[in-house]
C-alpha positions in Angstrom: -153.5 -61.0 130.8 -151.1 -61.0 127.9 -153.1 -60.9 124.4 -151.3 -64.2 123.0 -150.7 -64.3 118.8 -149.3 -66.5 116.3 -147.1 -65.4 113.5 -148.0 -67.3 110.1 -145.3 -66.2 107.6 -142.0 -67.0 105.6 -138.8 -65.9 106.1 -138.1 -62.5 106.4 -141.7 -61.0 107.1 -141.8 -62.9 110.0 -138.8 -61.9 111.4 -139.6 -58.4 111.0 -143.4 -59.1 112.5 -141.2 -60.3 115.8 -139.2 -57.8 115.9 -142.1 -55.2 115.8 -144.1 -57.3 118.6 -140.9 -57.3 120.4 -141.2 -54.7 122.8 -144.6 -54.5 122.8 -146.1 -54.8 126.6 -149.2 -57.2 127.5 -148.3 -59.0 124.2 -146.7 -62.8 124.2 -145.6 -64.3 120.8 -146.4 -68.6 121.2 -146.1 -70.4 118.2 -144.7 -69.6 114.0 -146.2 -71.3 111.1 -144.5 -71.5 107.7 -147.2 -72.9 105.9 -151.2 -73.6 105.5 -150.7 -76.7 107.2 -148.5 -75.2 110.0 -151.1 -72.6 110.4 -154.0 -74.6 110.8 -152.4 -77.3 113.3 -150.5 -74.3 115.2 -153.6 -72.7 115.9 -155.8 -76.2 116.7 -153.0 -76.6 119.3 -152.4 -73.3 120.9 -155.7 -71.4 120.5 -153.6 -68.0 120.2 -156.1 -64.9 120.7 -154.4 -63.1 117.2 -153.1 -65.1 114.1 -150.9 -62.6 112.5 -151.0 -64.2 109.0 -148.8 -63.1 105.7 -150.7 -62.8 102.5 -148.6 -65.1 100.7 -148.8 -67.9 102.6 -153.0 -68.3 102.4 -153.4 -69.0 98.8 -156.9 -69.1 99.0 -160.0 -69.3 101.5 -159.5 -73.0 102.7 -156.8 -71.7 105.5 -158.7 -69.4 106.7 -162.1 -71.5 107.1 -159.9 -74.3 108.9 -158.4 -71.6 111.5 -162.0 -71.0 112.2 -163.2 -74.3 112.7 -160.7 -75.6 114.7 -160.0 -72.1 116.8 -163.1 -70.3 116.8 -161.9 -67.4 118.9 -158.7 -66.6 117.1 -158.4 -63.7 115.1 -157.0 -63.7 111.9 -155.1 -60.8 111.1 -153.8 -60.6 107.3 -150.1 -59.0 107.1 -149.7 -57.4 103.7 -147.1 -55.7 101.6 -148.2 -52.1 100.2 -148.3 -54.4 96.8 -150.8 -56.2 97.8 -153.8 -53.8 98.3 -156.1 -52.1 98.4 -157.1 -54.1 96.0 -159.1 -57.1 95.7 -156.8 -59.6 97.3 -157.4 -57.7 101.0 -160.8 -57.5 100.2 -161.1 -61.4 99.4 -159.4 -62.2 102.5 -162.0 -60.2 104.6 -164.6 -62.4 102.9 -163.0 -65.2 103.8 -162.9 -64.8 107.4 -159.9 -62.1 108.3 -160.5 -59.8 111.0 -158.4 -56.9 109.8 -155.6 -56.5 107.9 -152.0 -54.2 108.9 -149.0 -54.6 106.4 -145.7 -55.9 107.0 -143.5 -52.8 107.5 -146.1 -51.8 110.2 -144.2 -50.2 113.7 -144.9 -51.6 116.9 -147.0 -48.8 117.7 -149.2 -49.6 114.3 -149.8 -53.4 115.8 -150.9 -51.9 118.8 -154.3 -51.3 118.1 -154.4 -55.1 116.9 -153.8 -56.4 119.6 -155.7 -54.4 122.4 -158.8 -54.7 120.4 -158.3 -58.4 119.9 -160.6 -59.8 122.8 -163.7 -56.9 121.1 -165.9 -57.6 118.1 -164.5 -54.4 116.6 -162.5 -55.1 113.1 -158.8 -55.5 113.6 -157.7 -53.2 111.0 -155.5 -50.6 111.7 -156.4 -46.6 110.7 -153.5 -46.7 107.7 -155.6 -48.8 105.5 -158.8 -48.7 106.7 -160.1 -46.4 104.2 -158.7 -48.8 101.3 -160.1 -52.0 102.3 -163.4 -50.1 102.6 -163.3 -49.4 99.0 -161.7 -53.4 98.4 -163.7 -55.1 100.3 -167.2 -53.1 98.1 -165.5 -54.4 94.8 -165.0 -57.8 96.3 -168.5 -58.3 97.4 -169.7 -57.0 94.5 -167.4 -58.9 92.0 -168.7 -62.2 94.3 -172.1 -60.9 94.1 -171.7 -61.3 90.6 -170.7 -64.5 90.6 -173.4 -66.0 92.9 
């Protein structure tokens, strides 16, 4: 059975997330947000197995939260540029609910992994940033730590 996924972004980074899923077998692409709201309704109504989801268009933990209320067995999946980690914006987003996180310029064969490993309780991250969100996502729980 084809892994289904949602693409949450604007312009441009989700063109370039289609064309990467493109040819990818045992994949199928059924719904694009453009916003929060777009995300949150999209996934209510299609209950996709992956949310590929830009960066830029969470703005905060609320998103996030909402996909997983309304679509508990989604996966969120972050799609970030190089600018926006390793640091502490990845590692917020992981607090807030992500399952992994690849970044936009990522190859078909870099969303692979994603994607077969979206149905496991295995983290969603691919092996490029890993190693950085480790190190994020420690400054982020300790930063929240803090807080608390």
């Amino acid at each position: 059975m084809a892994t289904r996924f949602l693409i949450a972004a604007e312009g441009d980074a989700s063109t370039r997330l289609v064309e990467s899923t493109a040819a990818m077998n045992g994949v199928k692409l059924v719904g694009t947000a453009t916003s929060h709201g777009e995300l949150v309704a999209a996934c209510a109504r299609l209950q996709p197995d992956v949310a590929l989801v830009d960066m830029a268009l969470l703005g905060g933990e609320q998103p996030l939260a909402e996909v997983h209320r309304r679509s508990p067995d989604t996966r969120v999946v972050v799609v970030a540029t190089r600018l926006d980690g390793p640091g502490q914006n990845l590692g917020r987003a992981l607090i807030w609910g992500a399952s992994g996180v690849v970044y936009r310029d990522a190859s078909a064969a870099e969303l692979v992994p994603v994607f077969e490993n979206a149905s496991r309780l295995t983290e969603l991250t691919g092996d490029v940033v890993a190693g950085k969100l480790l190190s994020a996502y420690a400054g982020a729980v300790a930063e929240k730590r803090s807080r608390d």
